[in-house]
N, CA and C atoms as an extended XYZ file, in Angstrom:
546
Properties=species:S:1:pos:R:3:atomname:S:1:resname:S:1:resid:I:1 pbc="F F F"
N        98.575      126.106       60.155 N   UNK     1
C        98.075      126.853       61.292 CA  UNK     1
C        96.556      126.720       61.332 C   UNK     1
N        95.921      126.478       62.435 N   UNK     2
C        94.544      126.514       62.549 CA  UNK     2
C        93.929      127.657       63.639 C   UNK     2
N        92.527      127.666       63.429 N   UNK     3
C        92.776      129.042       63.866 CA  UNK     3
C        90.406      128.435       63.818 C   UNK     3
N        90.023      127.985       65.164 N   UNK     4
C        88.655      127.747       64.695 CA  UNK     4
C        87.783      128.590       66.153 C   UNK     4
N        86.922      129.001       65.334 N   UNK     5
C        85.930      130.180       66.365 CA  UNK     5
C        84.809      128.953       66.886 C   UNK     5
N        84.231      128.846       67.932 N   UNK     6
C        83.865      128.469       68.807 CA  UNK     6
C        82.655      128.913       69.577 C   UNK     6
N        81.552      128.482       69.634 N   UNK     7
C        80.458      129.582       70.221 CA  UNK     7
C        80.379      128.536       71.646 C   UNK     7
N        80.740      129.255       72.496 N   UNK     8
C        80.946      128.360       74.286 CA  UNK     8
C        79.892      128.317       74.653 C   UNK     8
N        78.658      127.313       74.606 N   UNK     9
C        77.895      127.368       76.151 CA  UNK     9
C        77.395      128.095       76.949 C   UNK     9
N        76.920      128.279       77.564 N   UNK    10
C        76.659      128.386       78.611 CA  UNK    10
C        77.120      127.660       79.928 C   UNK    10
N        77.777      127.578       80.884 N   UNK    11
C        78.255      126.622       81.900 CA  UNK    11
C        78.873      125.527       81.387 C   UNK    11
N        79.759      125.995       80.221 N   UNK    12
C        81.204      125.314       79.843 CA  UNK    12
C        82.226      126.348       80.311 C   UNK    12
N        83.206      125.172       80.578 N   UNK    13
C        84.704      125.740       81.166 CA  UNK    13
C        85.123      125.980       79.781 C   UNK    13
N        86.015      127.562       79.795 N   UNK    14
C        87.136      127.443       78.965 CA  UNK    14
C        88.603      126.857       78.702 C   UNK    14
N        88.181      126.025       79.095 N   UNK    15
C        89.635      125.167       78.928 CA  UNK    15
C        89.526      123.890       78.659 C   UNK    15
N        90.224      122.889       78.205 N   UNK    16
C        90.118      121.339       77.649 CA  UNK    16
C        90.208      120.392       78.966 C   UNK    16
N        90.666      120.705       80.093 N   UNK    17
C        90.278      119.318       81.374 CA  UNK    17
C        89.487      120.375       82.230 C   UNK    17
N        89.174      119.852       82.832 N   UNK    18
C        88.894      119.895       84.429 CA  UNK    18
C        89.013      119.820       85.623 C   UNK    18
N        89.611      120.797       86.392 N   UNK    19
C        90.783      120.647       87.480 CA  UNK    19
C        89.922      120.329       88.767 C   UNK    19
N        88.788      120.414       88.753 N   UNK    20
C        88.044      120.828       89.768 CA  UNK    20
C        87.628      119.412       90.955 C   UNK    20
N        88.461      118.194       90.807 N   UNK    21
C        89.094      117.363       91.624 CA  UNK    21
C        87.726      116.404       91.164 C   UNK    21
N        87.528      115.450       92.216 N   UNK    22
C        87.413      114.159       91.906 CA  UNK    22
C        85.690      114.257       92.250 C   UNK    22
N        85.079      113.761       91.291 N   UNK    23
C        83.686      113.597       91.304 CA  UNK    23
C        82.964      114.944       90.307 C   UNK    23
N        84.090      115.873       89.568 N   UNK    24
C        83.964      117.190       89.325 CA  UNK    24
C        83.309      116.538       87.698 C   UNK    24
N        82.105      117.118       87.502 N   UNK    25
C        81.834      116.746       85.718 CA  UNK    25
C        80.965      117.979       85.219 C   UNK    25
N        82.134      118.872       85.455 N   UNK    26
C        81.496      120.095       84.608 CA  UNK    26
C        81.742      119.907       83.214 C   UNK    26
N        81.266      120.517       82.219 N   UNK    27
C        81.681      120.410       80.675 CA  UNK    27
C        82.766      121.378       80.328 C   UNK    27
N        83.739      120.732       79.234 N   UNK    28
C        84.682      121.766       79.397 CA  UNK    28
C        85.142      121.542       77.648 C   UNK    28
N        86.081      122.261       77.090 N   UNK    29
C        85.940      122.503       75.438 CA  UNK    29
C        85.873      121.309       75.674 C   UNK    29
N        86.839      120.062       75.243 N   UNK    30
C        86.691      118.515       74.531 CA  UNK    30
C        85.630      118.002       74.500 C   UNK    30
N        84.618      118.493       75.358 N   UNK    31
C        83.321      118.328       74.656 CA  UNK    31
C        82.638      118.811       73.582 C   UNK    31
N        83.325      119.318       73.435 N   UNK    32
C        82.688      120.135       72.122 CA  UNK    32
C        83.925      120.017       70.885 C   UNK    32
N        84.978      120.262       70.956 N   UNK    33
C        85.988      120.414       69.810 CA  UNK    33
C        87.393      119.332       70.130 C   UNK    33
N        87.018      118.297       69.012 N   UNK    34
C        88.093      117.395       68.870 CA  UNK    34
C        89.136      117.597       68.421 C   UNK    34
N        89.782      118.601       67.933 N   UNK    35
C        90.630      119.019       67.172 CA  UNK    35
C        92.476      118.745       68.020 C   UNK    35
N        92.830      118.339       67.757 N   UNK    36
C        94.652      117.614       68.813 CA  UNK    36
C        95.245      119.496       68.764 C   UNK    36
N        95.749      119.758       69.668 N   UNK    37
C        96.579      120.629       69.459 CA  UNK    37
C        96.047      122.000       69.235 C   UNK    37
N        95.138      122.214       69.716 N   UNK    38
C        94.685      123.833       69.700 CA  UNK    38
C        94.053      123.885       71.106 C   UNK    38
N        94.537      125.365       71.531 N   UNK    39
C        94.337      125.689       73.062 CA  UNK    39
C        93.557      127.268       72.734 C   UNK    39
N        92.711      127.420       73.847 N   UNK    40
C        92.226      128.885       73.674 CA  UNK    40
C        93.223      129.913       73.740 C   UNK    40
N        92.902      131.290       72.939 N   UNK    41
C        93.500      132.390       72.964 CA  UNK    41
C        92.259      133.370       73.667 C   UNK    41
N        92.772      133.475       74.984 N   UNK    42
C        92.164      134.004       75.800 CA  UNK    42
C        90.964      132.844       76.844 C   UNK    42
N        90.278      133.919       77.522 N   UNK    43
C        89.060      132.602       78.464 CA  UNK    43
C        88.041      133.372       78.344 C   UNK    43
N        86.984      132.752       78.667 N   UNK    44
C        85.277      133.923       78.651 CA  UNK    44
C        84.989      132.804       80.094 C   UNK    44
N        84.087      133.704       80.966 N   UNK    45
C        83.616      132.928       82.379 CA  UNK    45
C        82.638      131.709       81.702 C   UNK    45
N        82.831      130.579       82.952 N   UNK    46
C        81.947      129.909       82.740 CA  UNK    46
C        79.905      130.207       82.533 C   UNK    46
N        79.907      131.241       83.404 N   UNK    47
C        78.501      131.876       83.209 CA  UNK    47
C        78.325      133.041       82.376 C   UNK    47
N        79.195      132.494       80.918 N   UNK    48
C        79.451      133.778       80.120 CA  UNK    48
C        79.155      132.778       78.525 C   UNK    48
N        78.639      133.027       77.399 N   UNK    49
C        78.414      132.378       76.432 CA  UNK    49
C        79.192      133.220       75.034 C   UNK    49
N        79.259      132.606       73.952 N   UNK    50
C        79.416      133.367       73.223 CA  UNK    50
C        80.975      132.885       72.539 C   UNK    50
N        81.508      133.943       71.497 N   UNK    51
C        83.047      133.400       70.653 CA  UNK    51
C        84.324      133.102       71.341 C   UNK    51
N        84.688      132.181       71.144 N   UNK    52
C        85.664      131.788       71.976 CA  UNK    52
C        86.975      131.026       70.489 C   UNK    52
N        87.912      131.953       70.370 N   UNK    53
C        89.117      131.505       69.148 CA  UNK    53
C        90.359      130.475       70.160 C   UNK    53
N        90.257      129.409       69.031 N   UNK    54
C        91.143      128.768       69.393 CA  UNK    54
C        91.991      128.348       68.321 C   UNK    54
N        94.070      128.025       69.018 N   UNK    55
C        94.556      127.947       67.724 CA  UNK    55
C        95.787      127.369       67.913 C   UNK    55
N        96.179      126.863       67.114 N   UNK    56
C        97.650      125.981       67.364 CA  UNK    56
C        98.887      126.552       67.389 C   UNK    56
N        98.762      127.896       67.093 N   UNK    57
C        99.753      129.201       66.562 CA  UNK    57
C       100.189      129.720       68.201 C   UNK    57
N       101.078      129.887       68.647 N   UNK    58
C       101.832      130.278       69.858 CA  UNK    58
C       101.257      132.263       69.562 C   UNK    58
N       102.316      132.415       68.485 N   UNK    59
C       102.158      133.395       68.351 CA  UNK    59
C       100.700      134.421       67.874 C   UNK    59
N       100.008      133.720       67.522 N   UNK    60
C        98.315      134.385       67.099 CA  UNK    60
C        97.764      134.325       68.181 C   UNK    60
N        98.109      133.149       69.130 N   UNK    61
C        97.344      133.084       70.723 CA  UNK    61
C        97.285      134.049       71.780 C   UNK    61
N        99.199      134.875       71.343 N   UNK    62
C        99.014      135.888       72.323 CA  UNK    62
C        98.740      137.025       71.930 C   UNK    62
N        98.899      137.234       69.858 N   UNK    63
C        98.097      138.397       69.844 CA  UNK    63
C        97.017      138.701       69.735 C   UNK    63
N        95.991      137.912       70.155 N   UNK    64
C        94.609      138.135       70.180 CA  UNK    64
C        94.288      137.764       71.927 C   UNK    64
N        95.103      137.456       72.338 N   UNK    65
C        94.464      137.163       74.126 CA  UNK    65
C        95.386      138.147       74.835 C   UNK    65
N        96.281      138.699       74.367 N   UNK    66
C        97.356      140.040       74.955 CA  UNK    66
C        96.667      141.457       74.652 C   UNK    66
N        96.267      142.137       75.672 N   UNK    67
C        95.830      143.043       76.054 CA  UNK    67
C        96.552      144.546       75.656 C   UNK    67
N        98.280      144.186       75.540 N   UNK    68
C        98.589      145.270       74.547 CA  UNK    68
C        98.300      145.322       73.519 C   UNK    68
N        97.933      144.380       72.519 N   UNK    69
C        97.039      144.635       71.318 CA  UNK    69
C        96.077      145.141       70.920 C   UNK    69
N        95.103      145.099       72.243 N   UNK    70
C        93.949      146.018       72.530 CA  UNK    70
C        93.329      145.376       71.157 C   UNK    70
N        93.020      144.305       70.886 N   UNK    71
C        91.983      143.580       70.193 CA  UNK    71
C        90.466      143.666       70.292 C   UNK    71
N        89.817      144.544       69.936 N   UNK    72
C        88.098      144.957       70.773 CA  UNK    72
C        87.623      143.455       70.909 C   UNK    72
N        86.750      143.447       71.664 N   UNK    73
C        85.975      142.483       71.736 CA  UNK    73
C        84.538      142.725       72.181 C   UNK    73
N        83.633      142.575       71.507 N   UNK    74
C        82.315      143.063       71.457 CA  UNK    74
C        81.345      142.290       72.275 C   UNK    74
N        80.520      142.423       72.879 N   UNK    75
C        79.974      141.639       73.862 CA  UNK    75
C        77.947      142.160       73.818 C   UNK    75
N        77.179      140.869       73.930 N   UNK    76
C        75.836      141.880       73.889 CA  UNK    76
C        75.403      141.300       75.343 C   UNK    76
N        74.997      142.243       75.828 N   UNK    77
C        75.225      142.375       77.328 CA  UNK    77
C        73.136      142.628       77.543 C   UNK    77
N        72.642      141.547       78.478 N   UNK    78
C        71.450      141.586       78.928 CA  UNK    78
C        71.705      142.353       80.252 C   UNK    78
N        70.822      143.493       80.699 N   UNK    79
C        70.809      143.747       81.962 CA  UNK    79
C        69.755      144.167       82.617 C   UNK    79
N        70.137      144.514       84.181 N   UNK    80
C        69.220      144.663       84.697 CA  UNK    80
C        68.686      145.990       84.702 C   UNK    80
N        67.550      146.370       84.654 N   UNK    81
C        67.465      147.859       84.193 CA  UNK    81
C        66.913      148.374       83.328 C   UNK    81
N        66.319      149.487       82.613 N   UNK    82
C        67.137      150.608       81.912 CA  UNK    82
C        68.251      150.945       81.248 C   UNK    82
N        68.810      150.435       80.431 N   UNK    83
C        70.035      151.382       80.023 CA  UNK    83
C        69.953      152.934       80.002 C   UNK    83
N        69.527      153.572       80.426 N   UNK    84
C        70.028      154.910       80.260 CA  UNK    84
C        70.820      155.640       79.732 C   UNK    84
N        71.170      156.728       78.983 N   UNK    85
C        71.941      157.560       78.230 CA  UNK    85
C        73.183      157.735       79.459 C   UNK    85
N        72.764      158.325       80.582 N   UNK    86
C        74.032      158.299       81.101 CA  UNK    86
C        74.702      157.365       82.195 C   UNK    86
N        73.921      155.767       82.138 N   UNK    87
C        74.773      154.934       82.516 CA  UNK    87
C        75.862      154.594       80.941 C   UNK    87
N        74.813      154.727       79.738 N   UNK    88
C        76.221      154.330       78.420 CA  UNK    88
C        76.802      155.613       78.467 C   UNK    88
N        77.013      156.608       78.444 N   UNK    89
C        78.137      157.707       78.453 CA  UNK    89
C        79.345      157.509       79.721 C   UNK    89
N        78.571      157.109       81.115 N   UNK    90
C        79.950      156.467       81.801 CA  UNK    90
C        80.751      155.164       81.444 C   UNK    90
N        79.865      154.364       80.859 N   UNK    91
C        80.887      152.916       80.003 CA  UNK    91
C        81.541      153.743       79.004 C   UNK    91
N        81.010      154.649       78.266 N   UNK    92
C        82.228      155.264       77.038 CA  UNK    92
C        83.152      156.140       78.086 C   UNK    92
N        83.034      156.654       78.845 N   UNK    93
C        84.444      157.470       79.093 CA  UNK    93
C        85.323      156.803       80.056 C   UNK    93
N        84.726      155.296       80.255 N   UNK    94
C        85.360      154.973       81.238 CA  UNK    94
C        85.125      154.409       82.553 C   UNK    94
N        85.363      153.452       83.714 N   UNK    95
C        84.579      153.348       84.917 CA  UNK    95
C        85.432      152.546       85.946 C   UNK    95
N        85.068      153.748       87.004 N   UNK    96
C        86.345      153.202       88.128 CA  UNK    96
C        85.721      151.819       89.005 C   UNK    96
N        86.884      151.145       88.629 N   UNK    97
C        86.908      149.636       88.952 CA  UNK    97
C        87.796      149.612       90.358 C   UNK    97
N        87.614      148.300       91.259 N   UNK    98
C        88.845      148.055       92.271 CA  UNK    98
C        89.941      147.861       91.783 C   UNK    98
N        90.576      147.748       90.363 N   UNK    99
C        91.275      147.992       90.021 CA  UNK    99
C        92.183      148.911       89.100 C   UNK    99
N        91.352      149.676       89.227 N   UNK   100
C        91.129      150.893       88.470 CA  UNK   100
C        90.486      151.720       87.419 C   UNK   100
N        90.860      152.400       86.814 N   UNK   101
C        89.594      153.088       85.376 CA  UNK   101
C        90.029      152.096       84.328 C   UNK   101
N        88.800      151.408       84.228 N   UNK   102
C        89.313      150.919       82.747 CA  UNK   102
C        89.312      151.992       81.028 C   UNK   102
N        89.845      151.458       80.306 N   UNK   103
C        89.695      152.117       79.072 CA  UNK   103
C        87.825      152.923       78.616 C   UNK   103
N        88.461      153.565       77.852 N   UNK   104
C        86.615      154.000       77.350 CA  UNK   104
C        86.371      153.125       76.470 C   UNK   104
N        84.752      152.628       76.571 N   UNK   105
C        84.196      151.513       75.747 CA  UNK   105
C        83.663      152.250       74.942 C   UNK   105
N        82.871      151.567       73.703 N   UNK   106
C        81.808      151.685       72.742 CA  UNK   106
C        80.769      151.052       74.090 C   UNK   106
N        79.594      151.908       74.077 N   UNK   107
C        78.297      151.459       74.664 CA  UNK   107
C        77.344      151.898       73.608 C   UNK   107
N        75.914      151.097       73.144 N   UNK   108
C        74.941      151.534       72.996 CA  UNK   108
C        73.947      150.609       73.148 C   UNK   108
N        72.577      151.251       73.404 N   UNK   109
C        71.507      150.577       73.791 CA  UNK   109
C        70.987      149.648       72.345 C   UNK   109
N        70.615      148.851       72.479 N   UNK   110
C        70.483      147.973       71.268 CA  UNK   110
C        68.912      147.127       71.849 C   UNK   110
N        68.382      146.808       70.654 N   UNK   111
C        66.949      146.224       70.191 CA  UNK   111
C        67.272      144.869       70.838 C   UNK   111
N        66.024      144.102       71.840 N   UNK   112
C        66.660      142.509       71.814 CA  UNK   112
C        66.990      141.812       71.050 C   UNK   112
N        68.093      141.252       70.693 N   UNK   113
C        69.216      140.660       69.790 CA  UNK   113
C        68.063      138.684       69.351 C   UNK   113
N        67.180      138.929       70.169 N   UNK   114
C        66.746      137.811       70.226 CA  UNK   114
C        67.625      136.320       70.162 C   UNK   114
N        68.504      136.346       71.005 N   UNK   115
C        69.371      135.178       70.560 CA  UNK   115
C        69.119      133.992       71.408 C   UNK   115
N        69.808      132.877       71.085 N   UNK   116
C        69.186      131.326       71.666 CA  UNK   116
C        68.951      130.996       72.810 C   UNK   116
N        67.958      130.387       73.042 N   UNK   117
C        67.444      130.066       74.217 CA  UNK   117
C        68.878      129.231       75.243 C   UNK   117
N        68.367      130.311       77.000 N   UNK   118
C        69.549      129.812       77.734 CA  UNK   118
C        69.347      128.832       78.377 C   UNK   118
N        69.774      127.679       78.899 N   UNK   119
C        69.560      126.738       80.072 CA  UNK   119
C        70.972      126.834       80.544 C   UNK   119
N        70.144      127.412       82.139 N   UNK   120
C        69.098      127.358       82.640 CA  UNK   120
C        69.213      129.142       81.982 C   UNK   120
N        67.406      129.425       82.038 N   UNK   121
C        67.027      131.056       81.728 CA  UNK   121
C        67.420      131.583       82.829 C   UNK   121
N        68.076      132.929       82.239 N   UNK   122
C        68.639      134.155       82.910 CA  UNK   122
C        66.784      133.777       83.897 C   UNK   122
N        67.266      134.416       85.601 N   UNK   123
C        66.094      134.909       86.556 CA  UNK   123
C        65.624      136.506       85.946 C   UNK   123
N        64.448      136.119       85.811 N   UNK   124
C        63.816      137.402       85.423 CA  UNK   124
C        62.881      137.898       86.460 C   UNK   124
N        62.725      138.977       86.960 N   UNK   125
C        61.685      139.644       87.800 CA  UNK   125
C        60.786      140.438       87.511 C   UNK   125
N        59.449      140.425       87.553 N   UNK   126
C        58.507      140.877       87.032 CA  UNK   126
C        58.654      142.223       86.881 C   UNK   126
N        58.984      142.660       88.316 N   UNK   127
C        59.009      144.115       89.056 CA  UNK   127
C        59.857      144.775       88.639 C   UNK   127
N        60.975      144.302       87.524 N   UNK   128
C        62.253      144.970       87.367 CA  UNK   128
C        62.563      144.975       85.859 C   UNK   128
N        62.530      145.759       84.829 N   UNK   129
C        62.754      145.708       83.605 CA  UNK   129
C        64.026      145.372       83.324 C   UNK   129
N        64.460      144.705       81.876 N   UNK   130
C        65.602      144.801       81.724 CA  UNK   130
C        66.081      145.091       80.371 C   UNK   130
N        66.891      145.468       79.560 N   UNK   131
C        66.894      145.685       78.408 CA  UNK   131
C        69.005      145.449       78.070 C   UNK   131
N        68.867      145.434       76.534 N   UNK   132
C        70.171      145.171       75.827 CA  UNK   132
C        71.171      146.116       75.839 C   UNK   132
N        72.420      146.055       75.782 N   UNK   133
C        73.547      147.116       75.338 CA  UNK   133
C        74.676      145.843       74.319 C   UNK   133
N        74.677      146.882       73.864 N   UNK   134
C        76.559      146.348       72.742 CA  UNK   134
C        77.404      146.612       73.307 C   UNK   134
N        78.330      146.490       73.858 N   UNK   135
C        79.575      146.948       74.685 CA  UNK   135
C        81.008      146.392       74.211 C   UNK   135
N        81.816      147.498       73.422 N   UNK   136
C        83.101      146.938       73.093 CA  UNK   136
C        84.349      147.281       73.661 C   UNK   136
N        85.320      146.492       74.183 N   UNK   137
C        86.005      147.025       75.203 CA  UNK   137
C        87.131      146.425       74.145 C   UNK   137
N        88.498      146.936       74.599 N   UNK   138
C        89.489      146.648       74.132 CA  UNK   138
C        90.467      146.288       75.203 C   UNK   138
N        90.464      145.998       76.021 N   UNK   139
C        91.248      145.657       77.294 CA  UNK   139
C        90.595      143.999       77.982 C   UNK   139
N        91.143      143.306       79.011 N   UNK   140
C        90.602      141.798       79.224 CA  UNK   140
C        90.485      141.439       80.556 C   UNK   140
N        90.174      141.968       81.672 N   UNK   141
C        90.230      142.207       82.908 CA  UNK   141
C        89.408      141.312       83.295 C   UNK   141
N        89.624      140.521       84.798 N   UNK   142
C        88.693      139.412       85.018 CA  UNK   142
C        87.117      140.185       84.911 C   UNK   142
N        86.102      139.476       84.815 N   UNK   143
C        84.887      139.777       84.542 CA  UNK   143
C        84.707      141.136       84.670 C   UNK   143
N        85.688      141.631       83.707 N   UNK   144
C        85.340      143.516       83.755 CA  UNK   144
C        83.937      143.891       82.985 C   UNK   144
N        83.250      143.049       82.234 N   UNK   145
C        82.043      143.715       81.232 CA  UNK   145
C        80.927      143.803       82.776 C   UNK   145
N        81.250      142.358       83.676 N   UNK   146
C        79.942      142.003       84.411 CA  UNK   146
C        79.949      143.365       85.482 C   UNK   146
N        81.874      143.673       85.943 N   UNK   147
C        81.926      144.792       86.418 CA  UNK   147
C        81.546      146.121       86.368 C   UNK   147
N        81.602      146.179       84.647 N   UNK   148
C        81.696      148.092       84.611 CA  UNK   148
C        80.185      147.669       84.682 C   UNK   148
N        79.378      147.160       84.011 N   UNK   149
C        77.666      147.053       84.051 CA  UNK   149
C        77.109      147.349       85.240 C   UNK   149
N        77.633      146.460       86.347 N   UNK   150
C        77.543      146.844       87.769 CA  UNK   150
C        77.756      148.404       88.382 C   UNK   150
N        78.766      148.819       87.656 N   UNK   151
C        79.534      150.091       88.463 CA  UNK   151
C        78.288      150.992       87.970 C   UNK   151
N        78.300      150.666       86.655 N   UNK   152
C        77.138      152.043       86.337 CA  UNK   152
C        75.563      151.804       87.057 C   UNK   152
N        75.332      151.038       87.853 N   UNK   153
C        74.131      150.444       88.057 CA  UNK   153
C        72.955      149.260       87.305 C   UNK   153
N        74.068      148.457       86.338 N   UNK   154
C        72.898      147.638       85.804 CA  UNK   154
C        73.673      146.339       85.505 C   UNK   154
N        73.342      145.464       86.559 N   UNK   155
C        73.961      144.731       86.630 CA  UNK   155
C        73.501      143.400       85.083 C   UNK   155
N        74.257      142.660       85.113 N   UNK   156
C        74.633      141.678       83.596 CA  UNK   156
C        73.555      140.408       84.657 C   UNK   156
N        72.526      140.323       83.289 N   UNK   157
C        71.873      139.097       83.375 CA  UNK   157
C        72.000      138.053       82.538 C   UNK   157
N        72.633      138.312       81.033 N   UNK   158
C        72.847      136.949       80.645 CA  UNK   158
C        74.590      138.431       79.681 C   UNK   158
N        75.324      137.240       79.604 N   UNK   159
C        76.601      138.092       78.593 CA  UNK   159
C        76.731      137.055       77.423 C   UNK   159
N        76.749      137.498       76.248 N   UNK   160
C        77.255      136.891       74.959 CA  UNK   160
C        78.583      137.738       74.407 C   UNK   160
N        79.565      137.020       74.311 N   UNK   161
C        80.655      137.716       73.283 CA  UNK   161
C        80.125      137.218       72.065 C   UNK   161
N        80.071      138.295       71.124 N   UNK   162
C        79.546      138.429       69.997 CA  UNK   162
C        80.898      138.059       68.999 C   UNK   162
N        82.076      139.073       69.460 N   UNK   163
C        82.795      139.241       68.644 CA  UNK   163
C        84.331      139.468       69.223 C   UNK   163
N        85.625      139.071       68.452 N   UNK   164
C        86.884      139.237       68.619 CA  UNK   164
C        87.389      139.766       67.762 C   UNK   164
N        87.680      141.125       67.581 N   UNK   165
C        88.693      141.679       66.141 CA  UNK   165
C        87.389      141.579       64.995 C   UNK   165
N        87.845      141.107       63.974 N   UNK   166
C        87.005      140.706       62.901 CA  UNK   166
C        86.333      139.322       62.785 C   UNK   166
N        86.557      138.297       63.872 N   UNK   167
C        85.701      137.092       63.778 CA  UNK   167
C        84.896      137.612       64.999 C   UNK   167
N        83.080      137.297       64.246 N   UNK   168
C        82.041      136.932       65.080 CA  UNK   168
C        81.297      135.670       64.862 C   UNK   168
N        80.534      135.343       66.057 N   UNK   169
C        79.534      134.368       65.854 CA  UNK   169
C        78.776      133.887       65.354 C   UNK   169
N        78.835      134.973       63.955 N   UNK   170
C        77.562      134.568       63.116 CA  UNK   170
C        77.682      133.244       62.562 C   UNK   170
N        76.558      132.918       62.723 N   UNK   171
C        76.240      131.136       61.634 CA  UNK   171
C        76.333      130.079       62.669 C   UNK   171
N        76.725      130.565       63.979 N   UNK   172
C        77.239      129.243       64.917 CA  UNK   172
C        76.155      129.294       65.827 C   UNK   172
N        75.799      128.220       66.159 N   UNK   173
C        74.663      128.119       67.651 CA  UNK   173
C        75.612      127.308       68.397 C   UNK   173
N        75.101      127.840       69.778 N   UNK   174
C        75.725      127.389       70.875 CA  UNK   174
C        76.720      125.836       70.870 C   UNK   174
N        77.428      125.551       71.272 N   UNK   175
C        78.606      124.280       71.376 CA  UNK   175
C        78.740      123.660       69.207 C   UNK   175
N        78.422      124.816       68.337 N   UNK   176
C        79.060      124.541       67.341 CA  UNK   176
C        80.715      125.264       67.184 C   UNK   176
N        81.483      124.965       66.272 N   UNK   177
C        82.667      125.568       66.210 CA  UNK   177
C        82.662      125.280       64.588 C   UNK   177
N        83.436      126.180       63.683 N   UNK   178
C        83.878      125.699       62.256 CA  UNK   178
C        85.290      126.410       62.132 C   UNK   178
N        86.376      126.065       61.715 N   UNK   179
C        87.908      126.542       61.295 CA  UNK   179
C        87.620      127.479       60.159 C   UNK   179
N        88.541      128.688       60.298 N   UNK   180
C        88.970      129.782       59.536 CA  UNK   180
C        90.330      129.656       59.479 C   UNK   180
N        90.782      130.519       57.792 N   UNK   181
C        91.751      131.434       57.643 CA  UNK   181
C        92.266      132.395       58.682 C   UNK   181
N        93.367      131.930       59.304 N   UNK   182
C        93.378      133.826       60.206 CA  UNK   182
C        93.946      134.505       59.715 C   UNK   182
């Protein structure tokens, strides 16, 4: 069984081709991981960076990308803004989405994480501060982190998944990957 963590890009697809028709040359995993026979467990957006597990195991695929497992997944979230005490107290109890309330997160305001330079750099505005949060959600909803950030008023300028369960990113820079024990 293989089972290898993955730090995605920036404006890589999560997935091994590219559907996106003829003349399409976005980057997508096989650029990055040669490995025969391992598919992602789960997806992160293309304008989303950060751990991405992949694995040859049917069954490890869906319990870490299946949402009844409620697997946290930790995310360090750049935004626009302020974090404020009570935009993170509405990410912890919760935040009504178009699709409804999601679960209550872990939010807290966090020190810049200083992490690797993006291409292209998040747009920054002079006029507009922005600062860090940790945000751990246990649920997998299309771009729900970029959502609830939004709902509370601060919208996501750059997103890193940090972390899945007990594997994080540490030691990996961007389009490296190394295989684990799962």
């Amino acid at each position: 069984m293989a089972l290898i963590l993955f730090n995605k890009p920036y404006d890589v697809l999560s997935q091994f081709t590219d559907r996106g028709g003829a003349g399409s040359a976005r980057r997508t995993l096989s650029d990055f991981v040669a490995v025969p026979g391992v598919y992602p467990a789960g997806r992160l957006d293309r304008d989303s960076e950060g751990l991405m597990l992949l694995t040859d195991d049917g069954r490890l695929q869906a319990r870490i990308a299946d949402p009844r497992y409620k697997m946290p997944k930790t995310y360090l979230v750049q935004v626009e803004g302020e974090a404020a005490e009570e935009a993170l107290a509405a990410l912890r109890r919760g935040v009504r989405l178009k699709d409804g309330l999601t679960r209550p997160a872990a939010a807290e305001r966090i020190a810049d994480p200083e992490p690797w330079p993006r291409d292209p750099p998040i747009r920054v505005r002079k006029s507009v501060p922005d600062s860090w949060i940790r945000l751990t959600i246990s649920e997998g909803r299309n771009r729900q982190v970029r959502r609830m950030t939004a709902a509370v008023g601060l919208p996501t300028l750059r997103l890193i998944r940090w972390s899945i369960g007990d594997w994080t990113l540490e030691g990996l820079a961007p389009g490296e990957w190394r295989a684990v024990r799962p």
